[in-house]
N, C-alpha and C positions, 0 to 999 in steps of 0.2 A: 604349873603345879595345881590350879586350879581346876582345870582340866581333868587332870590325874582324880585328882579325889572323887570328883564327877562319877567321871567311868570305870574306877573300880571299888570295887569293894574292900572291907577289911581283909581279906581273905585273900585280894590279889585276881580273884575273879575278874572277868568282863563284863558289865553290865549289860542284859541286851533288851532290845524292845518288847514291849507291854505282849503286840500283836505279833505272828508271822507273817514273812511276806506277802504271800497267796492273799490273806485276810486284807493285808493295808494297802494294794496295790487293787482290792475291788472293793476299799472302803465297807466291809463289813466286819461283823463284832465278832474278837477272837476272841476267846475263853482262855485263850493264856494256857495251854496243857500243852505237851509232847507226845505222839500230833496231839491239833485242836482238832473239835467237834468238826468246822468247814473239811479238812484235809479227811479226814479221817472218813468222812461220808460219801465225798469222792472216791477216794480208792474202796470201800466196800460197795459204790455202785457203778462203780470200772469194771470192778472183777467179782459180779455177783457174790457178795461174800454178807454175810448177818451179824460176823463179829469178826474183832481184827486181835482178835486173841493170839498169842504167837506169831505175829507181824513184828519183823524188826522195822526200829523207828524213822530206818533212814528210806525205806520204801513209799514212805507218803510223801517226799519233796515237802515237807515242812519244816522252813528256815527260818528261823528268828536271827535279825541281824543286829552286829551291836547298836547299842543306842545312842544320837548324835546329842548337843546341847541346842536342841533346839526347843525342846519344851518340859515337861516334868519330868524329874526320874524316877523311872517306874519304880512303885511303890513307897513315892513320897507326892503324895498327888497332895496334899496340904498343901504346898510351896503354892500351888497355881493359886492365883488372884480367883476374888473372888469376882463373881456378874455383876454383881452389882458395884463394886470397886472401879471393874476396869471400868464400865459406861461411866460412873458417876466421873473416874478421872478423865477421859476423853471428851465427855460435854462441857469439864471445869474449862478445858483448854480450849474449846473454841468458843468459849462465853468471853473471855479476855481482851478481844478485839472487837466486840462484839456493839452494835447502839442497844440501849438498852430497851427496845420495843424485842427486837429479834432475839434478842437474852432470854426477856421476858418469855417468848413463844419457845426458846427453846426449853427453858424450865420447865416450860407446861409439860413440852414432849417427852423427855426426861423422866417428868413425873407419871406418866402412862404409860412409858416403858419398865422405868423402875416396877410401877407395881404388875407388871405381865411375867417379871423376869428374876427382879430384884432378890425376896426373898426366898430362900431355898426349901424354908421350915412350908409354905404353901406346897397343898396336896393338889392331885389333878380336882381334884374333886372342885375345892375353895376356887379352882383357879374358871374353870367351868360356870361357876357362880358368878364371879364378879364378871363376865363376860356376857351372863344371861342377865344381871343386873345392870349393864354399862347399855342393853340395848334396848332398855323400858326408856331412857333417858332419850329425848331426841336431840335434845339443846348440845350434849354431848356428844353425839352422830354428827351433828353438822359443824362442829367448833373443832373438831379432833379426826377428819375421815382422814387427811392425809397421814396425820403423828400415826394412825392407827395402823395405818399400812407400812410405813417408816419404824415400827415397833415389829411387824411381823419379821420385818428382812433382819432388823436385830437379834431377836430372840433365836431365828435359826442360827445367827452366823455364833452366837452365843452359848447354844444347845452344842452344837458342834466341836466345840473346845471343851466344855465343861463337864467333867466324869458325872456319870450319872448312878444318882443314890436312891434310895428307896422314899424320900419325900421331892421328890422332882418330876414335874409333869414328863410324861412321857414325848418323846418326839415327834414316833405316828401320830400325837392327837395334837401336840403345840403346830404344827403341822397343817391339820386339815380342819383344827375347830370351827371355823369360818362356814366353813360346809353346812353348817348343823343349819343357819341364819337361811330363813325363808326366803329374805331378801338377797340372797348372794346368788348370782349370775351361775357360777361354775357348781355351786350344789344343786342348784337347781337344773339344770343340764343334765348331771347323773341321776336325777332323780326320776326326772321323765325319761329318761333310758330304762330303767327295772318299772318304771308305772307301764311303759309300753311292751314289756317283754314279756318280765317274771309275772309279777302285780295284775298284768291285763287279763289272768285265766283268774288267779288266785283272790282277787278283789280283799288285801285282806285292809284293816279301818284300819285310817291316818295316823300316825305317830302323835297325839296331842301337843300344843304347844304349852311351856311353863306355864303361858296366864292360863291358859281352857285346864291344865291340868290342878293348877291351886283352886281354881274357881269349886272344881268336883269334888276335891279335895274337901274344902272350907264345907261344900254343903255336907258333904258326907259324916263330916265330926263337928257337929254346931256347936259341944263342948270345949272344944281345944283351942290352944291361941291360935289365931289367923297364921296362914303362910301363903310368902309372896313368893315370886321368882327369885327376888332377892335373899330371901333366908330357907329357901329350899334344904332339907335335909341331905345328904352328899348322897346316900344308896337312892334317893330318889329322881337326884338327876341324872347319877350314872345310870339309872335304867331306862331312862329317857332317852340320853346321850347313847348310849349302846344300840337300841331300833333305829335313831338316824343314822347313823354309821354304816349299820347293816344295809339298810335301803341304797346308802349311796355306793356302798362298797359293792352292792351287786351291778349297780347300773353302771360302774367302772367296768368290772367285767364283758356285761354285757357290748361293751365300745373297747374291749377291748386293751384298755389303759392297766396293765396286768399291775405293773408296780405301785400305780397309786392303787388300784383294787387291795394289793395284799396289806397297803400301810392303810388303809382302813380297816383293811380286816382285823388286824393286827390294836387297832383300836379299840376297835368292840372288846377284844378281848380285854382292853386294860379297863375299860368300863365296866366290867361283868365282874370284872377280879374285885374291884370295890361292893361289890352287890354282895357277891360270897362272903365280904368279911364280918356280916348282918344276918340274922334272920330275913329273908324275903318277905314284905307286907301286900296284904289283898292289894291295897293302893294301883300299888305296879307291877303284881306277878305277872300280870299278861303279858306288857313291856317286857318284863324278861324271860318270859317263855317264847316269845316273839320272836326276840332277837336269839336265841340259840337256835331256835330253829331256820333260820335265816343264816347265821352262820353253816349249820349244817345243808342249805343250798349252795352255801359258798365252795363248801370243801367238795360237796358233790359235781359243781360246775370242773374243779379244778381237777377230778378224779381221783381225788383224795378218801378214799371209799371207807377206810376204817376210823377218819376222823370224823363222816361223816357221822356212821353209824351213833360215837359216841355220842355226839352232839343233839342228834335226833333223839335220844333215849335219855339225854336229859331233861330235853324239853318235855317228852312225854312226862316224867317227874314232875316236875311243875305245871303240868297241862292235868294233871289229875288231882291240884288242888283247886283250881280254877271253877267258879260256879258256871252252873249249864246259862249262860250270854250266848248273845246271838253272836260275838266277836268270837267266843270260844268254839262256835259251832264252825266257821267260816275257818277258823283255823284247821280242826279237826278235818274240812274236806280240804286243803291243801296237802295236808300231812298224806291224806288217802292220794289222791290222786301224785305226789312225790313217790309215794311206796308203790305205788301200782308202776311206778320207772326199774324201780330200784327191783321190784319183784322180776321183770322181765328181763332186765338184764341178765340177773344171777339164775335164772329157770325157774325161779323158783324153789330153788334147792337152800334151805336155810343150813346147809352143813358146809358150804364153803364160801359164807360171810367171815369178815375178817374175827378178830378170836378177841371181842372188847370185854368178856360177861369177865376178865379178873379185874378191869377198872372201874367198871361200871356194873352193879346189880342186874344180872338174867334177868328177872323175873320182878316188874314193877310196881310197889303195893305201899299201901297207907296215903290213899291217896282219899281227901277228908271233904271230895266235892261229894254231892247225891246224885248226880243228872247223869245225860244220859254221852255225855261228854266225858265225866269222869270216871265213867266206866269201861268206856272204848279206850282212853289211855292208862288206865290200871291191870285193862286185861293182860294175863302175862301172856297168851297167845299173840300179843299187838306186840311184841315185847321189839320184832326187827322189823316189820311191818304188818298195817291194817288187814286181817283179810277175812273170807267168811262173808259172811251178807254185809252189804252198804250200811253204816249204823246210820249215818246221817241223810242216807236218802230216806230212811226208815221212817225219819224223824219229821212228821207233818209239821211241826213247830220251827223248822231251821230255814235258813233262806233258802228263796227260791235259787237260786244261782249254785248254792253251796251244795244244795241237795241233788241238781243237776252233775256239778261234778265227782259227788260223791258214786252216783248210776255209773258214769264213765269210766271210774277207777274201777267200777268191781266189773264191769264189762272189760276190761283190758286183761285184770285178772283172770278171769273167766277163760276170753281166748289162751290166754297164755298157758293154761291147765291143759285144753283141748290141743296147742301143739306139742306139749311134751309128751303128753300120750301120744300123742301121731306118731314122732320121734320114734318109742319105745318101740311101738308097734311095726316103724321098718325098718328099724336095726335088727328087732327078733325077724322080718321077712329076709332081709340082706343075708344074714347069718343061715338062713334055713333055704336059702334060694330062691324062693317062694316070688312070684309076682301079685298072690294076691295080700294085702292089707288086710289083717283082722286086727283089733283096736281089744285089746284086754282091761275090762271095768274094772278090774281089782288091783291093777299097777298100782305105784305108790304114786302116782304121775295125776290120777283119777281118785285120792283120795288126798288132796289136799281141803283144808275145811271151807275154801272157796265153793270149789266144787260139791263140796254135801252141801252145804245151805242152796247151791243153786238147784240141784237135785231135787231138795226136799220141797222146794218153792218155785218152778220149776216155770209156771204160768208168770209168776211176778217179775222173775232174777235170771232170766234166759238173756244173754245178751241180745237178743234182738229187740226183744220186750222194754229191757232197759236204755236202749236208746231212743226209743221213741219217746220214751220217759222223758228221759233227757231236753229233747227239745221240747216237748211240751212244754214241761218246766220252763225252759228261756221264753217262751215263749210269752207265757203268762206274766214273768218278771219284767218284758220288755213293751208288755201293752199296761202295766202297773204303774210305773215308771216311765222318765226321762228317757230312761235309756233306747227307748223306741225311736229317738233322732240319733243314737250313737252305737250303732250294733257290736255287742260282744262277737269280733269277728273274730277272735279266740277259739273262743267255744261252738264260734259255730265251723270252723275247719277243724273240729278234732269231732263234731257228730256226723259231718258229711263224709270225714275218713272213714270211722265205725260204718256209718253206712254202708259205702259204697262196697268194705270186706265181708258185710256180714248180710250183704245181696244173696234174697233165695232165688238160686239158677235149678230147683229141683225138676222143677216143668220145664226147664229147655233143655231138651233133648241135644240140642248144639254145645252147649255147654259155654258158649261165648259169652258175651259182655251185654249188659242190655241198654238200652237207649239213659236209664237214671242212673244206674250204675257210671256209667260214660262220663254223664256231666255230674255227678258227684267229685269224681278223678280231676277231672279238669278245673273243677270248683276249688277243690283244695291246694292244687298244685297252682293256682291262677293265686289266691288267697296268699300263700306264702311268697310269691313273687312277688305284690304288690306290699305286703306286710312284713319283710325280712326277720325283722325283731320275734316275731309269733314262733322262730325256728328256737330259741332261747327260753320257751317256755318252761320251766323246772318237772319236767313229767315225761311221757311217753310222744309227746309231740311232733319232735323233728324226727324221730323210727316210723311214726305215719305218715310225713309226709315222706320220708323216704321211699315207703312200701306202695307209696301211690302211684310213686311214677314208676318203679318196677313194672304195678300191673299198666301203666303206659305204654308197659315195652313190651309187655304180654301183648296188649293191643295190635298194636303199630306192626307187631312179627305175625300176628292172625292176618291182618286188613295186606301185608306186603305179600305175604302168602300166598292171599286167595286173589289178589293181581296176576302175580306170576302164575298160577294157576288159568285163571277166565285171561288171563291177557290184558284186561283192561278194568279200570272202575268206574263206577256209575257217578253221576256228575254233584249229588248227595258224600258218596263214602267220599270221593277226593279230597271235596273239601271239610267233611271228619277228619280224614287222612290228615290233612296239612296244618290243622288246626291243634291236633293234637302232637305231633310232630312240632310243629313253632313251642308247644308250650314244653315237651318235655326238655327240649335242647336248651330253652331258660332255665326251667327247673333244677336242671340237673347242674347248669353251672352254677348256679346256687349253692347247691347241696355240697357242691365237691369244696367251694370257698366255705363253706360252713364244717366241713367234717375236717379240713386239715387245721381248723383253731382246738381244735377238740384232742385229748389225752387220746392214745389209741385205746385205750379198755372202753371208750365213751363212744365210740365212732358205730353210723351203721353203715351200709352197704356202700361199697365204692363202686358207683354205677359205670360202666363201658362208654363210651360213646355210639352213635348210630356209623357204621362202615362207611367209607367217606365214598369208595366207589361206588357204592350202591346208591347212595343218593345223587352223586352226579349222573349216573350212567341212568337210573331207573327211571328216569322220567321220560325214557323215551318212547316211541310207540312198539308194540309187539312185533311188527314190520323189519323194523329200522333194527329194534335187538336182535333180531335175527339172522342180521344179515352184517352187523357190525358188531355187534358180540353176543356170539351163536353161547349159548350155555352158559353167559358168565355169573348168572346169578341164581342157576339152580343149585339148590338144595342149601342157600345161604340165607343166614337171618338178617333180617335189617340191624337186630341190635344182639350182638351174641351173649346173653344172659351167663353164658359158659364162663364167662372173664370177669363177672365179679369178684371185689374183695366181698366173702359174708360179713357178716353182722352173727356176733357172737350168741344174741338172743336168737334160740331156736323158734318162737312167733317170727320173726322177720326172716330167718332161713326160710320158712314155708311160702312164702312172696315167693323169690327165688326159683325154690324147686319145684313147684308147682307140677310143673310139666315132665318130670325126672320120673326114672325106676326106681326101684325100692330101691336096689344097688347102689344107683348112680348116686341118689341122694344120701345116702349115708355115707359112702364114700367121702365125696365133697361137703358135707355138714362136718366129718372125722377132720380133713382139710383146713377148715375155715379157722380152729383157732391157731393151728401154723401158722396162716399167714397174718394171724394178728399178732401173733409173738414176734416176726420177725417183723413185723412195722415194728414195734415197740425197741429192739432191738435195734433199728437204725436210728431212732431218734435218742435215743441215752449214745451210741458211736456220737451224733454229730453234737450234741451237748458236750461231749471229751472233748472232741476237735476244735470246737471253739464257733460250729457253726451256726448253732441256737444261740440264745440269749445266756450265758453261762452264770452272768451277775442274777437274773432274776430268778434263775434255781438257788443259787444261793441262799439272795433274798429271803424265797422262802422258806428254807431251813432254818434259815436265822429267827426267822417268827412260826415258826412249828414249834420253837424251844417255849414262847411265852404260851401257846395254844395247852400243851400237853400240862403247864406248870397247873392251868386255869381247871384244865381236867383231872390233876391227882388231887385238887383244893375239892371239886366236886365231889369227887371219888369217897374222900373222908367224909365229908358231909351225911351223903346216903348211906355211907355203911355204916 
């Protein structure tokens, strides 16, 4: 009878569970609708559909089954014990047999779990606190490291049971708080993963620790009561807590650790959410201009292109209240050389960015810095990215490093202008028949405001100008400095890539490769070999080193060429030949392990392999081919450039085609996004089938819901 009353209602109904099956059987949060948000995303990304408006409800396979008496009935979640109840009763029950030395010890435990778990009225915030205050303590570190650890297994197996309300620390952060601790093995792991990848171009300053940052604090306000780690204001540590998060949450990615990556990410977010429910103070706006922007590396890693965007244009928000600092400067060329990615991917064409200006303000103003920082992110031209002249190379006052890659970015830009014109100019030849190229100045292609400033300044802001720029700059930075024992090999594979594309061949009548050009190629492809991480750079990075070893393969099919031609090579080119050859076959399997972790909208070029008969067969003498295989390698390439996948950036089609008719190349440029559609199209199939990771898509749907909440909070703010 008991039973009965359980499982039905007054009504005679059946009671059924909280969640649907789909949700409880991959342990993610169901939202409790017919379908839920999980079903319902599924079948609109099954069956390409934007809304499921007029879907009958039995087409989503979302089953809610009755509910057994194994724990609350849904919607009487009171009944459940509280955390602190059930622990205090299960520690009563093993104290009762207990001597009382081990009693004693376990009181204590008790007592340090109690306060991590115990109360519920504790905010993430408070709890964050007592945690940055429990680790000034050392006497406490060493009396309590095991209870501390024996506290963390509890509170999860705790969190897990316990419905979650709007004063309870959240998961993702009870979870990874540990992270934040300098001293912790496994955050520091992930930390040196983004210092070596993201961080090692972007150099941007260390996330302050509580004491370095009260200390700034205290001198800054000699009026004010003193603040320690221990009475930290809440918006002050979440904005603290939010930068480490970011930092580590990338260097997840980076190794690939996608799920703990997203519950970091997922973090940051509930750290920012406390930031927003405050006015923002000078204190820490950096910290949190920081960390948004750093999220929006996250979303951009993920190929999350319109979360991106938002994220990036809120940071600009708060990046144009920030005073002109050398940290704000250092920021700003991050931003530029990201944009200088993002510009190339999309062409350049700011008309088919995702569609954010109704959440987020077009056009970014009131921004109450003076310098020369907070003009570059108030301008509404900067509104989706930086472009126009380098503000920060401009800027004799910025660091040397930052001002260097601020030249880089608008050199990338630059190029990227000069191939869409190209483009233009042989789609109108293709279309007209025409074999000859003429280049029209007045395209829309050729008046992007990159392109006028470089025009107008033409001696200064010419890409070639600008990369010499460029190393100078490092260069002076690294005879300055330390860093003359530790080379930014970063920065210098992405000037020797510039270089080696932006080689003048006008005096060689050959038209070939020249001796620096050569070892530039091999420089950078050697560089990423040895430095795998540098391919993870948040910019235009790993499309350079892609486009290097293309022109490898340009190489390698001149040098195979003019073999089969003379018959034989000279005892210099062979071993150019074989040198360069060993490294593109490393690089390339590089590249191919590096492009299939990557979203297809992110991917570049899917480079071919070299003919496998050709390279057995080819090493033999002109004699011997001829008599054992008469004609087998006329008129064939060592590496047939023909079988590329492209790369959807028309600058890296031009690698590629190089060697193409008008025709051929528009043709196969018209091609190239087919066959990225239909990559993308097999991997959402083997997501359905079950042959991806189907829980980690979930995942993160499940934490896109907190991402978007944090964004309509922003949204209200600025409007």
């Amino acid at each position: 009878m008991a039973t009965d009353d359980l499982q039905h209602k007054n009504d005679g109904s059946i009671a059924l569970c909280a969640s649907c099956d789909r949700c409880r059987s991959r342990k993610t949060k169901c939202d409790g609708k017919r379908p839920c948000g999980n079903c319902a995303n599924k079948y609109m990304k099954k069956h390409k559909l934007s809304s499921i408006e007029g879907v009958d409800f039995t087409e989503f396979e979302c089953v809610y089954s009755p509910a057994k008496r194994r724990g609350p009935v849904p919607g009487k979640s009171g009944q459940t014990r509280k955390a602190g109840d059930a622990f205090t009763n299960g520690t009563a029950a093993m104290d009762v047999d207990q001597p009382p030395a081990i009693a004693s010890s376990s009181d204590t435990m008790a007592q340090q779990v109690q306060q991590m778990i115990g109360s519920t009225q504790m905010t993430l915030i408070q709890k964050l606190q007592q945690q940055a205050a429990g680790s000034t303590e050392p006497m406490q570190q060493d009396d309590s490291g095991s209870g501390h650890r024996s506290a963390q297994r509890v509170r999860r197996e705790v969190d897990a049971t316990t419905p979650s309300n709007g004063n309870e620390i959240p998961k993702t952060i009870a979870s990874h708080t540990h992270l934040l601790d300098r001293n912790d093995a496994e955050g520091n792991r992930l930390r040196s993963y983004y210092r070596l990848s993201i961080d090692e171009l972007y150099r941007l300053p260390l996330t302050p620790e509580n004491d370095e940052y009260c200390a700034k604090w205290n001198a800054a306000n000699p009026g004010k009561p003193s603040m320690t780690a221990a009475t930290m204001p809440k918006a002050h540590l979440a904005a603290l807590s939010a930068s480490r998060f970011a930092e580590v949450a990338l260097g997840a990615v980076v190794h690939q650790e996608l799920s703990m990556a997203m519950e970091l990410c997922n973090a940051v977010v509930h750290c920012l959410r406390e930031c927003v429910a405050e006015p923002v103070q000078d204190s820490y706006l950096f910290e949190v201009t920081r960390a948004y922007f750093l999220l929006g590396v996250f979303r951009a890693c993920r190929g999350d292109m319109e979360r991106y965007f938002k994220y990036r244009r809120v940071a600009m928000t708060y990046a144009a209240k920030l005073p002109d600092a050398t940290e704000t400067q250092v920021l700003m060329a991050a931003v530029s050389y990201l944009d200088a990615w993002a510009y190339m991917i999309y062409n350049a064409d700011e008309e088919k960015l995702p569609a954010v200006d109704g959440s987020i303000p077009s056009a970014i103003q009131g921004g109450c810095g003076t310098g020369a920082c907070s003009k570059i992110a108030s301008d509404p031209q900067n509104q989706n990215w930086i472009q126009g002249a380098p503000p920060v190379y401009l800027n004799n006052e910025a660091p040397l490093p930052s001002r260097a890659l601020d030249a880089l970015a608008c050199a990338v830009r630059t190029c990227c202008d000069q191939a869409n014109s190209r483009f233009a100019a042989v789609a109108r030849a293709a279309e007209r028949g025409e074999e000859q190229i003429t280049e029209d100045p007045n395209s829309n292609a050729a008046n992007t405001p990159t392109t006028t400033a470089v025009l107008a300044n033409n001696n200064e802001l010419c890409s070639r100008n600008l990369i010499l720029s460029a190393f100078t700059l490092m260069q002076q930075h690294e005879s300055l400095t330390a860093a003359s024992f530790h080379k930014n090999r970063g920065q210098r594979m992405v000037i020797s890539a510039m270089d080696a594309f932006l080689e003048n061949n006008e005096d060689d009548e050959s038209g070939g490769f020249t001796d620096s050009q050569i070892q530039s190629l091999l420089s950078v492809c050697n560089t990423a070999i040895e430095n795998p991480f540098l391919l993870y750079h948040a910019g235009p990075s790993y499309h350079m080193v892609t486009n290097a070893a293309v022109l490898l393969c340009h190489l390698l099919n001149g040098m195979y060429a003019e073999k089969i031609a003379n018959g034989a090579m000279g005892e210099m080119e062979a071993a150019m030949f074989e040198e360069a050859l060993d490294t593109f076959i490393a690089v390339r399997k590089l590249l191919t392990i590096h492009r299939r972790k990557l979203p297809v909208k992110l991917r570049c070029h899917g480079i071919p392999r070299p003919t496998f008969d050709i390279l057995v067969k080819g090493g033999l003498s002109s004699a011997e081919e001829q008599e054992q295989f008469p004609n087998i390698n006329s008129g064939k390439f060592l590496i047939d450039l023909g079988e590329t996948v492209l790369c959807a950036c028309r600058g890296c089609q031009g690698f590629v085609l190089m060697a193409c008719s008008p025709c051929v190349a528009a043709e196969r440029a018209m091609a190239a996004q087919d066959r990225l559609e239909e990559e993308d199209t097999k991997e959402l199939d083997a997501i359905d089938q079950g042959d991806l990771d189907r829980e980690l898509d979930d995942l993160g749907n499940e934490f896109n819901l907190d991402d978007d909440a944090l964004l309509g909070m922003i949204s209200q703010l600025i409007h």
